[in-house]
C-alpha positions as CSV (number, residue, x, y, z in Angstrom):
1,X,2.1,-24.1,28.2
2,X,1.8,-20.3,27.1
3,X,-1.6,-18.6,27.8
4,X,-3.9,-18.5,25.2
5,X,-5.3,-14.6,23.5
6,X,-8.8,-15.6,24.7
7,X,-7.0,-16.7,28.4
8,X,-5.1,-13.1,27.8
9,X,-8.3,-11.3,27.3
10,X,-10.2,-12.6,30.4
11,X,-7.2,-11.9,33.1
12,X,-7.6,-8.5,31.8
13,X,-11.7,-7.7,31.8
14,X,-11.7,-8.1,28.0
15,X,-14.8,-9.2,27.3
16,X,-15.3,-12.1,24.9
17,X,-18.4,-12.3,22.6
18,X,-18.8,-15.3,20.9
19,X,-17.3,-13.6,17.4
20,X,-14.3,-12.0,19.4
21,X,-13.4,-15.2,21.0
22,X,-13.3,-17.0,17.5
23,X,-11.0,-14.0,16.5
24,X,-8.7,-14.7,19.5
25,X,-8.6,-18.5,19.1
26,X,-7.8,-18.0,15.2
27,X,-4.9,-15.6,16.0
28,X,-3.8,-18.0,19.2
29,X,-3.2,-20.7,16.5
30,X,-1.5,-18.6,13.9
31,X,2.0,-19.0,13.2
32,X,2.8,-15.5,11.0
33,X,1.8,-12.3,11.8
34,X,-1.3,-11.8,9.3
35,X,-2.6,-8.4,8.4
36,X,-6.6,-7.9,9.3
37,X,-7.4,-9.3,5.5
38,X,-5.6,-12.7,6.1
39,X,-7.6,-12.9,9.7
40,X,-10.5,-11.6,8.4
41,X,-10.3,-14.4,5.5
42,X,-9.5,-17.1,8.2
43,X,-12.3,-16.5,10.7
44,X,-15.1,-16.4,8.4
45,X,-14.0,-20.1,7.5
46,X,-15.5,-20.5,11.3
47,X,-18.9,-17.8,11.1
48,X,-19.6,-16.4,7.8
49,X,-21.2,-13.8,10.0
50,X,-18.2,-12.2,11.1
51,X,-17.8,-8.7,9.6
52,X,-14.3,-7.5,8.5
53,X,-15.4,-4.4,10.7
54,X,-16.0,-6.3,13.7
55,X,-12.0,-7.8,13.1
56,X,-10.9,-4.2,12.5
57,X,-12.5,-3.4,16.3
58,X,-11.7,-6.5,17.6
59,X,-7.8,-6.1,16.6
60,X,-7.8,-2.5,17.9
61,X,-9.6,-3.7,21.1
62,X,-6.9,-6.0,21.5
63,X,-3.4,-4.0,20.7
64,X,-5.1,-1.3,22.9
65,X,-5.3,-3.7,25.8
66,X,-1.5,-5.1,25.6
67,X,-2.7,-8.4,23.8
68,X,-1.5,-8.2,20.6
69,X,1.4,-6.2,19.1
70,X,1.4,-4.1,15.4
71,X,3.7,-4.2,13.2
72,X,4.2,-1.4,11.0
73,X,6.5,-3.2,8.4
74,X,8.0,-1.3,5.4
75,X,5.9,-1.6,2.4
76,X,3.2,-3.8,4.2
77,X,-0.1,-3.6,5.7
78,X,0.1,-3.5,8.9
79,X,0.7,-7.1,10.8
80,X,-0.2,-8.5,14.4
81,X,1.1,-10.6,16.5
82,X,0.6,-12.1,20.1
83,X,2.7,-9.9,23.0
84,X,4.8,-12.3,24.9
85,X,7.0,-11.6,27.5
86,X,10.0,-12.1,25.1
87,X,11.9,-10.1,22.8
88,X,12.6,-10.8,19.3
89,X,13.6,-8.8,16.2
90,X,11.9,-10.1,12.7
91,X,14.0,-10.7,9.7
92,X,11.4,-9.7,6.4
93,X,11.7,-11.6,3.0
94,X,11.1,-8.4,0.6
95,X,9.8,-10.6,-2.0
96,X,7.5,-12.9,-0.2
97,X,6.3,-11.0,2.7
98,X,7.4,-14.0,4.8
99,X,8.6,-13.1,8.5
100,X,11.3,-14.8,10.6
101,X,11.5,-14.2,14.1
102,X,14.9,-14.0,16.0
103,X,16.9,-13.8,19.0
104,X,20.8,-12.6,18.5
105,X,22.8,-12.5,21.4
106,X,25.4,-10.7,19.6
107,X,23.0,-8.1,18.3
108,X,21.5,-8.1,22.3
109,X,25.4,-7.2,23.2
110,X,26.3,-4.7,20.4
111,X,22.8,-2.8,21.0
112,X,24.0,-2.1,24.4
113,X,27.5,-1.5,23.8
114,X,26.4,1.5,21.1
115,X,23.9,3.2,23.7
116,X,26.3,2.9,25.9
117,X,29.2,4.3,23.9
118,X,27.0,7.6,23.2
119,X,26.0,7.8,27.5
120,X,22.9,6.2,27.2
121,X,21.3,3.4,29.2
122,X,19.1,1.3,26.2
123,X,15.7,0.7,27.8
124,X,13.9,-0.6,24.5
125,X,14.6,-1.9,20.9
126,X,12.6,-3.0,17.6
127,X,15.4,-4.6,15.2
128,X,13.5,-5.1,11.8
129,X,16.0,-6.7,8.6
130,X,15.0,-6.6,5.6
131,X,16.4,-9.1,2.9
132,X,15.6,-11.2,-0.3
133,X,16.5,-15.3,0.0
134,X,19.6,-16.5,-1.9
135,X,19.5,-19.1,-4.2
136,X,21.5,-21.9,-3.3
């Protein structure tokens, strides 16, 4: 079982209020990568009290301590997501917004064989597609 955000936060000194540990748990549990609006929206469903300013902090608070990742996506607010240990590129539906992640072990191979056709050694990557869905 992957560790939990909250489980994230305490194995590195994060501390964990009561309104940043429902922010953690709500983005543990999320499936997309929603912008500080959509999380915002989904954990005052839980406390009412929660300000969008406090999300805003807590977000920061938590890209700046390796938690979570941003995503800068073209035309998009920016979007978070939980850091794992593995990599993945995202495919984005230009239309809907909606995000697929991916592992290619083709594009893994290709990536390497460029950097390595121009002398370099590739030490990072972001691969982000951008498409619209065919109709079938």
């Amino acid at each position: 079982m992957s560790e939990t955000i909250e489980q994230k936060c305490l194995a590195k000194g994060v501390k964990l209020t009561e309104q940043r540990r429902i922010i953690a748990q709500v983005m543990s549990k999320s499936n997309d990568h929603p912008d500080v609006d959509e999380l915002y929206m989904r954990v005052s469903k839980i406390d009412p009290k929660i300000s969008i300013a406090t999300v805003y902090r807590t977000v920061k608070l938590f890209e700046e301590s390796g938690i979570l990742a941003k995503h800068e996506f073209k035309g998009s607010k920016a979007r978070y997501e939980e850091l794992n240990e593995g990599h993945h590129d995202h495919l984005i539906d230009v239309k809907t917004g909606e995000i697929i992640e991916f592992v290619d072990d083709e594009i893994e191979k290709l990536q390497k064989k460029v950097a390595e056709k121009y002398g370099y050694d590739l030490v990072d990557h972001k691969l982000e597609l951008y498409g619209v869905k065919k109709n079938k």
